[in-house]
Every structure is written in C-alpha cells, then in structure tokens.
DRENZA-903836 format. One record per atom (N, C-alpha, C, CB): residue number from 1; x negated, y negated, z negated; atom name; residue in three letters. Coordinates in steps of 0.02 Angstrom, whole numbers, plus 50000, padded with zeros to 5 digits. Last residue first. Glycine has a CB too. Layout:
N
NUM,X,Y,Z,CA,Ala;
...
END
This chain:
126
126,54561,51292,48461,N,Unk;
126,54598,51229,48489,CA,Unk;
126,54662,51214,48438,C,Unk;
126,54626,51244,48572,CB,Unk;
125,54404,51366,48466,N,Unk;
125,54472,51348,48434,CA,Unk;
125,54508,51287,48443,C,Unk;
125,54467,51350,48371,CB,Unk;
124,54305,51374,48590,N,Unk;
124,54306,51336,48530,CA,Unk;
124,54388,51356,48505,C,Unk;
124,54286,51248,48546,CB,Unk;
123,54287,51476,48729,N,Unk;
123,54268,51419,48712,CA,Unk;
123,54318,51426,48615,C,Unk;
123,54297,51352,48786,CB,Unk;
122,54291,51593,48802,N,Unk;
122,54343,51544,48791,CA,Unk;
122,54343,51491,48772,C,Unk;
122,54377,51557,48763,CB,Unk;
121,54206,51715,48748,N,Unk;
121,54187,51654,48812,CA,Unk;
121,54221,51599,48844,C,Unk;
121,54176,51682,48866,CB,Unk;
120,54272,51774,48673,N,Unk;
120,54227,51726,48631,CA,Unk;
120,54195,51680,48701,C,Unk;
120,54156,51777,48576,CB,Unk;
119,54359,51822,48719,N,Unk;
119,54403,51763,48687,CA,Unk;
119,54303,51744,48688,C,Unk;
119,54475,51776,48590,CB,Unk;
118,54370,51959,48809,N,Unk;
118,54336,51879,48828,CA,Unk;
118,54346,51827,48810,C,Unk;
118,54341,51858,48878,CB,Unk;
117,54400,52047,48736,N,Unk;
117,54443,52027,48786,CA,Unk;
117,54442,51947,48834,C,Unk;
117,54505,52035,48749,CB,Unk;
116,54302,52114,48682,N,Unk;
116,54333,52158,48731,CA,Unk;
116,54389,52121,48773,C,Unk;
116,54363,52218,48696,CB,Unk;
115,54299,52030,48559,N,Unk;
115,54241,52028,48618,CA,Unk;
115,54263,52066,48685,C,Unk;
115,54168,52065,48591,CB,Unk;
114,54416,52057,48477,N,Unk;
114,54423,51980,48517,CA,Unk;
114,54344,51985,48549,C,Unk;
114,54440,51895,48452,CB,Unk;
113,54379,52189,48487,N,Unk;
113,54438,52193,48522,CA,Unk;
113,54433,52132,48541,C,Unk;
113,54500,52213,48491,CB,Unk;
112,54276,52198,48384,N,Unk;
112,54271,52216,48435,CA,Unk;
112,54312,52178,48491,C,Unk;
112,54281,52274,48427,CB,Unk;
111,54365,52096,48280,N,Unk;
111,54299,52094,48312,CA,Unk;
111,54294,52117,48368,C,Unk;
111,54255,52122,48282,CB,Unk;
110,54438,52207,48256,N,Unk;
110,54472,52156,48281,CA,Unk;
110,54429,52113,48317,C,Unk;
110,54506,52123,48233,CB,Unk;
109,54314,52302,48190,N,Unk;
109,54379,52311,48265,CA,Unk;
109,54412,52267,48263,C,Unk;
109,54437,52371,48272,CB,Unk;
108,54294,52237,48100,N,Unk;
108,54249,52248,48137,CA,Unk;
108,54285,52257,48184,C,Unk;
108,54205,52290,48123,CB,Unk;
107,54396,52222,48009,N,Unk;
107,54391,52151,48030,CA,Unk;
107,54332,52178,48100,C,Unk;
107,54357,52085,47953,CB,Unk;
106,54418,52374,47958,N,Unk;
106,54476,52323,48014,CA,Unk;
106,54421,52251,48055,C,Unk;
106,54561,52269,47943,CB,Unk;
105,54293,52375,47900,N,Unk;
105,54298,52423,47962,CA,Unk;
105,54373,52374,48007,C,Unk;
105,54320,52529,47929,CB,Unk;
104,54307,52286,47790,N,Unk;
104,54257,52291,47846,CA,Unk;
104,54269,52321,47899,C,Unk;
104,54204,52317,47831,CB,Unk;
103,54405,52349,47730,N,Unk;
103,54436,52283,47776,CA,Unk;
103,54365,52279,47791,C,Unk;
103,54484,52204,47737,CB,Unk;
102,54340,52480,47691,N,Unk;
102,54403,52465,47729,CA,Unk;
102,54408,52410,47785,C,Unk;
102,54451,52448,47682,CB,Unk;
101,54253,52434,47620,N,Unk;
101,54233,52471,47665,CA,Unk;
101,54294,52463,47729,C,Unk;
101,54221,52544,47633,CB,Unk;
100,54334,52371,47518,N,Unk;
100,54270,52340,47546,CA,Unk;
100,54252,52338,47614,C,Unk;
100,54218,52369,47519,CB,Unk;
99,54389,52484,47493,N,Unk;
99,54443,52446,47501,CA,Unk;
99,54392,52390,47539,C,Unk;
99,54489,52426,47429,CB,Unk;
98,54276,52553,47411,N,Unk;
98,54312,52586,47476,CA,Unk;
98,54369,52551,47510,C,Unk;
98,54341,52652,47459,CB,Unk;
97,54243,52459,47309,N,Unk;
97,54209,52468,47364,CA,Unk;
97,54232,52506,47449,C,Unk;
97,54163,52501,47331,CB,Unk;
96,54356,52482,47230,N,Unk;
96,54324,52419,47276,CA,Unk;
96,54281,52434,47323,C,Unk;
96,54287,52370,47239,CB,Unk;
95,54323,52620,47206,N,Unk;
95,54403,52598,47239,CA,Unk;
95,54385,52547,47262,C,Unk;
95,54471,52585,47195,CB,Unk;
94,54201,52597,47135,N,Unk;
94,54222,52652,47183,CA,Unk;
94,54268,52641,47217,C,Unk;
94,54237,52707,47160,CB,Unk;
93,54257,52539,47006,N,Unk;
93,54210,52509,47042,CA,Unk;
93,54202,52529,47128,C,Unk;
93,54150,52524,47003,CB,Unk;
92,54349,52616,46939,N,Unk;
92,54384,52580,46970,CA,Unk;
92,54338,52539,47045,C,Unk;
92,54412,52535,46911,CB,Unk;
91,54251,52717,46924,N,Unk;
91,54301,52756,46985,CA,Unk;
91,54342,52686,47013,C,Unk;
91,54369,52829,46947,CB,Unk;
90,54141,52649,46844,N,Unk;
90,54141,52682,46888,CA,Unk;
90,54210,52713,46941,C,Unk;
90,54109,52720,46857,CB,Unk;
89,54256,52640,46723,N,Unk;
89,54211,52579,46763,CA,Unk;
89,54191,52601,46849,C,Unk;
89,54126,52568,46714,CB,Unk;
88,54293,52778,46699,N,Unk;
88,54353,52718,46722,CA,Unk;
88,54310,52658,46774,C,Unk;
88,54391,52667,46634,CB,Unk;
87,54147,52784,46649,N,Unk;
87,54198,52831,46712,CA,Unk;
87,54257,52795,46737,C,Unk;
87,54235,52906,46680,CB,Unk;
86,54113,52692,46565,N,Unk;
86,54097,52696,46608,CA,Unk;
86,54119,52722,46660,C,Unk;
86,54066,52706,46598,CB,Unk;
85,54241,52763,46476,N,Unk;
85,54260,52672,46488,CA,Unk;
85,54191,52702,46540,C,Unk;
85,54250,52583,46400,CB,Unk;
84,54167,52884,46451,N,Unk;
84,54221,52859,46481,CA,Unk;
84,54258,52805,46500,C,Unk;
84,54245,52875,46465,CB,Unk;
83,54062,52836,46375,N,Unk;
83,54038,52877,46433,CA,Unk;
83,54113,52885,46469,C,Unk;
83,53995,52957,46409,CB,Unk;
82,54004,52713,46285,N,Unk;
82,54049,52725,46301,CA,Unk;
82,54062,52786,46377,C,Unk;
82,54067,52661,46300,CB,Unk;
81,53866,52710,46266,N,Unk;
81,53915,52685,46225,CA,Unk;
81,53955,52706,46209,C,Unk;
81,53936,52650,46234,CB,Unk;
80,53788,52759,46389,N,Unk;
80,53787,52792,46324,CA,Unk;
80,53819,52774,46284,C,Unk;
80,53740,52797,46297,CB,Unk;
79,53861,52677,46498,N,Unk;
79,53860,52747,46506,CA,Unk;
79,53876,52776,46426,C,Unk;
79,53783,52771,46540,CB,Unk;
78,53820,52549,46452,N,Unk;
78,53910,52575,46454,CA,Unk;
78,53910,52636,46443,C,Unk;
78,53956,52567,46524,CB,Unk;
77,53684,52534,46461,N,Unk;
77,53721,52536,46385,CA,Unk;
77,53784,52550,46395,C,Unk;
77,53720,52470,46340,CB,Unk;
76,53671,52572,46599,N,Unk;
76,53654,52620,46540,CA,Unk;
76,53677,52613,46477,C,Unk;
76,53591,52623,46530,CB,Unk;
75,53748,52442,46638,N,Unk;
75,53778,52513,46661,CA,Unk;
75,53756,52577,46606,C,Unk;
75,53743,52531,46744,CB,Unk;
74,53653,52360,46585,N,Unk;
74,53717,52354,46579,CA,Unk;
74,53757,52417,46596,C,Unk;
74,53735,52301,46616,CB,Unk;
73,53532,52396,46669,N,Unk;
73,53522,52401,46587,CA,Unk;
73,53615,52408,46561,C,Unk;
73,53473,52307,46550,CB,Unk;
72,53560,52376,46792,N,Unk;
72,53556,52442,46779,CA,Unk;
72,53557,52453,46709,C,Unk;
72,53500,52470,46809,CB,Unk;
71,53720,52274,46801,N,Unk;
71,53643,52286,46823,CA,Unk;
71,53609,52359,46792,C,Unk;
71,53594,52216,46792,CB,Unk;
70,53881,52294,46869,N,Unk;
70,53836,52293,46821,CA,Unk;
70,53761,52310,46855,C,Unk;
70,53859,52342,46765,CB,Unk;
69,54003,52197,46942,N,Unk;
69,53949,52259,46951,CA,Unk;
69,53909,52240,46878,C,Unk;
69,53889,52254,47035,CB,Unk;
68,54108,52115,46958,N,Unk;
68,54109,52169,46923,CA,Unk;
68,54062,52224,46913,C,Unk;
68,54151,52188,46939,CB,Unk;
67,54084,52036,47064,N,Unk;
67,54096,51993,46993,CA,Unk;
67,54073,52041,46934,C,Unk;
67,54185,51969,46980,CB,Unk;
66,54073,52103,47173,N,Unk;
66,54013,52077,47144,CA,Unk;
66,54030,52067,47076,C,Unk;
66,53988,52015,47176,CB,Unk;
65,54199,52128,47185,N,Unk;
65,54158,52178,47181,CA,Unk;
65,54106,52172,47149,C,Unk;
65,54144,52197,47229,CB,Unk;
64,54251,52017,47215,N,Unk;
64,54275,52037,47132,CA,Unk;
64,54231,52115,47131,C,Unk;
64,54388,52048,47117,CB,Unk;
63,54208,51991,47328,N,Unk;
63,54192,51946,47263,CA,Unk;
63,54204,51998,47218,C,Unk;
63,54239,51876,47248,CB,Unk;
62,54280,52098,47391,N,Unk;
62,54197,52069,47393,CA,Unk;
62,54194,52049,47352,C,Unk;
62,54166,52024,47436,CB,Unk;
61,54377,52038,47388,N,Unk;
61,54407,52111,47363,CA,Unk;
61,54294,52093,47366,C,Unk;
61,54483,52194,47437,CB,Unk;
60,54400,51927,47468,N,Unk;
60,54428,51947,47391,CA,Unk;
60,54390,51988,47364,C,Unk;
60,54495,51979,47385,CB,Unk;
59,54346,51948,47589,N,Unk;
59,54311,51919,47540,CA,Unk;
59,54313,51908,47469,C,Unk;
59,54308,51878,47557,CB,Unk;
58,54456,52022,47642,N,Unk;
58,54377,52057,47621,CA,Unk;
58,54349,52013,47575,C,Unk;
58,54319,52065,47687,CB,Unk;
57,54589,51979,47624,N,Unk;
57,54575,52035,47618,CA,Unk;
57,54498,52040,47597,C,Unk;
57,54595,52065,47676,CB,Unk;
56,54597,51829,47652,N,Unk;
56,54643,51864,47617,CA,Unk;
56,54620,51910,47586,C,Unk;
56,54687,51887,47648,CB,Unk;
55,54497,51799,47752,N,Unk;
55,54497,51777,47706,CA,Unk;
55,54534,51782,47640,C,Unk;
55,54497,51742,47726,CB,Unk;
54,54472,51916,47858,N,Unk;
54,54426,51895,47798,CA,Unk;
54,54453,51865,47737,C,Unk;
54,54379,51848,47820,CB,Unk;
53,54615,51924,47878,N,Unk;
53,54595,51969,47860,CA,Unk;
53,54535,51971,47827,C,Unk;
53,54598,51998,47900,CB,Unk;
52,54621,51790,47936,N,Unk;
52,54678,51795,47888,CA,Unk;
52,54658,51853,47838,C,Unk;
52,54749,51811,47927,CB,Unk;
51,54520,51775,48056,N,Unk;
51,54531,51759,48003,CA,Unk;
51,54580,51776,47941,C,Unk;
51,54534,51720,48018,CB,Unk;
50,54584,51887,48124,N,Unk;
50,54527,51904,48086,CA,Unk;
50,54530,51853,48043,C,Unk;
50,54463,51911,48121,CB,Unk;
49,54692,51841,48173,N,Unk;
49,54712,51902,48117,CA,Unk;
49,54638,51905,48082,C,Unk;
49,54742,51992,48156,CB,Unk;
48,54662,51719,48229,N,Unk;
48,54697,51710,48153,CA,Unk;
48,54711,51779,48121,C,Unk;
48,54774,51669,48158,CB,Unk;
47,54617,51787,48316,N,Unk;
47,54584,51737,48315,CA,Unk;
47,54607,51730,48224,C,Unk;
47,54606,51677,48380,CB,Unk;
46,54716,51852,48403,N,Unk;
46,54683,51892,48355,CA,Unk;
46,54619,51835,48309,C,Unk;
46,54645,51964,48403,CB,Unk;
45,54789,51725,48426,N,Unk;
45,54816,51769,48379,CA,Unk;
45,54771,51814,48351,C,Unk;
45,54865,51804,48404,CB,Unk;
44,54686,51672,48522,N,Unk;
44,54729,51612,48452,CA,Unk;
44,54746,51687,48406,C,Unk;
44,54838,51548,48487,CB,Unk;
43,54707,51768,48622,N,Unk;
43,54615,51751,48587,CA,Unk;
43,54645,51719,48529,C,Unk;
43,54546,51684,48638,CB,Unk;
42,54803,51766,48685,N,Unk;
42,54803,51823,48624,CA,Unk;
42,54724,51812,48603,C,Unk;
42,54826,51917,48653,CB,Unk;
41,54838,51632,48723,N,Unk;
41,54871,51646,48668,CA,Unk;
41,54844,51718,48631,C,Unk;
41,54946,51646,48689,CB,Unk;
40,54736,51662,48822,N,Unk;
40,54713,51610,48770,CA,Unk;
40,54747,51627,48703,C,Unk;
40,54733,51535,48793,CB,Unk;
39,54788,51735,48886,N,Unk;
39,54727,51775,48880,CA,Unk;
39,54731,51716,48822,C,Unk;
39,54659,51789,48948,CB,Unk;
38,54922,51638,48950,N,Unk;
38,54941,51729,48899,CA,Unk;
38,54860,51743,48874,C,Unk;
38,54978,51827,48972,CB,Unk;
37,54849,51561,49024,N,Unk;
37,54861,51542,48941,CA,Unk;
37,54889,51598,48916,C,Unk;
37,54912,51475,48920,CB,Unk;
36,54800,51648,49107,N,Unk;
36,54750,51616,49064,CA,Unk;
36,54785,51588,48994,C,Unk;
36,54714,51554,49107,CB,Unk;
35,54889,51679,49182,N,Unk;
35,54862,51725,49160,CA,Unk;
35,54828,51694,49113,C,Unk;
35,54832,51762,49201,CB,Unk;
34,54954,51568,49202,N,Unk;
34,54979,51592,49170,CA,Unk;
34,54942,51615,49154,C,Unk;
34,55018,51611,49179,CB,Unk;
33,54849,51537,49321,N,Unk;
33,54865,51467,49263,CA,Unk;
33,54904,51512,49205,C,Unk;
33,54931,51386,49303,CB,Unk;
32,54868,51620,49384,N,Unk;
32,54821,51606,49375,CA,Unk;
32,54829,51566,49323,C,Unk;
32,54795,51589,49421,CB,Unk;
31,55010,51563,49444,N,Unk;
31,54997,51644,49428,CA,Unk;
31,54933,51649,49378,C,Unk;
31,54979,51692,49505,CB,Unk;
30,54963,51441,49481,N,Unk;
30,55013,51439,49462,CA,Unk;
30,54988,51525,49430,C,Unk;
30,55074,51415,49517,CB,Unk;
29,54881,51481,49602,N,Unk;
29,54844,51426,49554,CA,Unk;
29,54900,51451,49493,C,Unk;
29,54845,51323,49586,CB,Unk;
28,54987,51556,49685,N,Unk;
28,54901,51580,49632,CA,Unk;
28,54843,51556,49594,C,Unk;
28,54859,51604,49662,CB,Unk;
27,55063,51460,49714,N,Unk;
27,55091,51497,49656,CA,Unk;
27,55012,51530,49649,C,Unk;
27,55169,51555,49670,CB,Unk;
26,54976,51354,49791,N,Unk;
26,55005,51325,49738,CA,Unk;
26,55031,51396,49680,C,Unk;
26,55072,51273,49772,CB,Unk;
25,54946,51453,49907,N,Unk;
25,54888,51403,49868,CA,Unk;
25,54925,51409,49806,C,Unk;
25,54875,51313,49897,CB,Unk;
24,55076,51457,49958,N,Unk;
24,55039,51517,49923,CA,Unk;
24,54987,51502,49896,C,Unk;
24,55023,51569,49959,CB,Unk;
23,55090,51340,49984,N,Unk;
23,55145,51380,49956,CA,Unk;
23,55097,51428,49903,C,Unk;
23,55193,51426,50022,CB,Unk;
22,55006,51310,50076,N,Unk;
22,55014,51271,50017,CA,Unk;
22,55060,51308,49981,C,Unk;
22,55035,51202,50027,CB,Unk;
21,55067,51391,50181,N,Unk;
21,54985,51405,50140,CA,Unk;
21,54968,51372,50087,C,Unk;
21,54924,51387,50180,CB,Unk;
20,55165,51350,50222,N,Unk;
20,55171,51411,50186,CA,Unk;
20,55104,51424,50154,C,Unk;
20,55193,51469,50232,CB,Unk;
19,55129,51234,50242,N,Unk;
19,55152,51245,50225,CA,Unk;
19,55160,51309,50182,C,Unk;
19,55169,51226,50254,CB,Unk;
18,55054,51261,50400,N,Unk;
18,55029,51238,50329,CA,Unk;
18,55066,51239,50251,C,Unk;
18,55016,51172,50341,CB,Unk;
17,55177,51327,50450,N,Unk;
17,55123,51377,50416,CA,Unk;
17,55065,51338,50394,C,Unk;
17,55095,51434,50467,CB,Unk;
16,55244,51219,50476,N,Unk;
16,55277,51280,50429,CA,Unk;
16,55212,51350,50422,C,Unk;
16,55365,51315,50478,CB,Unk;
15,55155,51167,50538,N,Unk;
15,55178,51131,50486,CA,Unk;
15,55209,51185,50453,C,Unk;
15,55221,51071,50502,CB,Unk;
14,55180,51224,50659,N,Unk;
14,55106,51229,50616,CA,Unk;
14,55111,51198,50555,C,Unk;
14,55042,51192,50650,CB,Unk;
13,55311,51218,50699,N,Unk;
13,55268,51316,50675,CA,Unk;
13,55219,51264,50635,C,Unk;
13,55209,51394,50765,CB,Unk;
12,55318,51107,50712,N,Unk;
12,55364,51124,50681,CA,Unk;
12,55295,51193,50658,C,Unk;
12,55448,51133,50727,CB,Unk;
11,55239,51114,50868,N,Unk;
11,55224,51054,50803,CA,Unk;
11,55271,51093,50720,C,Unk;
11,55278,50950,50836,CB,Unk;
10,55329,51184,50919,N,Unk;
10,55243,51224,50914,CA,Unk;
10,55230,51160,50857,C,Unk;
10,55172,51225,51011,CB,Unk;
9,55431,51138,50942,N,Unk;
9,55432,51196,50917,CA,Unk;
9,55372,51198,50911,C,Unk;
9,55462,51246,50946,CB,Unk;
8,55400,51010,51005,N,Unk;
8,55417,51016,50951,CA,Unk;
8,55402,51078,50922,C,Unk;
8,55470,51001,50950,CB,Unk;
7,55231,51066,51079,N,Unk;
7,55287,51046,51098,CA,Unk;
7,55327,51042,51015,C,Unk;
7,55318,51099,51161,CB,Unk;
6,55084,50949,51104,N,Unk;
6,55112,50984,51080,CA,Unk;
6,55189,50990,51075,C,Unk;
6,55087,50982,51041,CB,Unk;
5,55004,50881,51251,N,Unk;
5,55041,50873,51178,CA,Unk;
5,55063,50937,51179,C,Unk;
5,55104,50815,51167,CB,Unk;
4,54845,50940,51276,N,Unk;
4,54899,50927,51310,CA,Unk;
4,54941,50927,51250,C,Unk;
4,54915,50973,51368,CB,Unk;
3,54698,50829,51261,N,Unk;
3,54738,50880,51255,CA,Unk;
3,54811,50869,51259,C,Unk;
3,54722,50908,51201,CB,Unk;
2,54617,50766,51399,N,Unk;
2,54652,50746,51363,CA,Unk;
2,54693,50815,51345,C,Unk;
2,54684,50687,51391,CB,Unk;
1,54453,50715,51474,N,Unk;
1,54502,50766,51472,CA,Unk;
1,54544,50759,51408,C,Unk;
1,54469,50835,51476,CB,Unk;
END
C-alpha cells in the first residue's frame, strides 16, 4: 500500500508550519539568550560594587581601626594621663567603628542581593 502524494498546497502548509516552529524555536532560544546575559551583566556589576566596597570602603576603615586600638594597659595609661585626649581617642575610635559597622551592613546587602539573584550559581568571574 502506497501513500497517496501530497498536494502542492498541502506540501507548502507543512513546510510553512515547520517553519514557523523553527521560528519560534529560534526567538526563545534567542529571548532566553538575552535574559541571561542582562542576569550575567547585573551578577558583573553588583559583582564589582561589592568588590569596590570591600576594598575601598571596609577594609580601610578596618585596618585603621585595628591600627588604632589600644590594649587595656595602653588605654589605662591614656585614660589617667590624659582623660581628654582619651575622650577624643575614644569618640574618634567610636566613629570607626560605626563607619565599620556601616560598610558591613552595605557589603552584607549587596551580598544578600548578588545571592537573591542567582549570580553565585553563575559560575566564576569572567
């Protein structure tokens, strides 16, 4: 038993609806393909705010926290020495730390935000 040919018009339709299925294959590969490098470009950007923000901001302002602390003997001879140069010591010491506190709390929410948007399952820095 032999199938019966097909007529132009019916050859034509199936080709224009393979067609159209390659069509629509091709733009949601395409659509898809965008979505991913817009998700990539904003993993790169917050990618460099945290960096930029450690390395500018917290780790500065960290160090010179440390640089500047006193141990407890050092603090008691300022205190009784000098009981206002300690207070200056103290309030400037206080301001680091709350500036500390600060760019901890940013770099933690940028943090958050590059886990909230599936950069870290993105793979490696490119």
């Amino acid at each position: 038993m032999s199938m019966p040919s097909l007529s132009l018009r019916a050859k034509v339709s199936v080709v224009a609806v393979l067609l159209a299925f390659v069509g629509v294959f091709a733009l949601a590969w395409q659509l898809r393909r965008q979505h991913q490098q817009r998700a990539l470009a904003v993993c790169r950007e917050l990618r460099s705010e945290i960096s930029d923000l450690k390395t500018n901001t917290f780790d500065p302002r960290l160090e010179e926290m440390r640089t500047m602390r006193l141990n407890p003997s050092q603090a008691e001879t300022l205190r009784n020495a000098d009981p206002d140069a300690y207070a200056r010591f103290a309030a400037t010491y206080g301001q680091l730390v709350e500036q500390v506190a600060q760019a901890a709390d940013r770099l933690g929410e940028k943090v958050d935000l590059f886990q909230s948007k599936g950069c870290v399952d993105l793979g490696p820095a490119s």
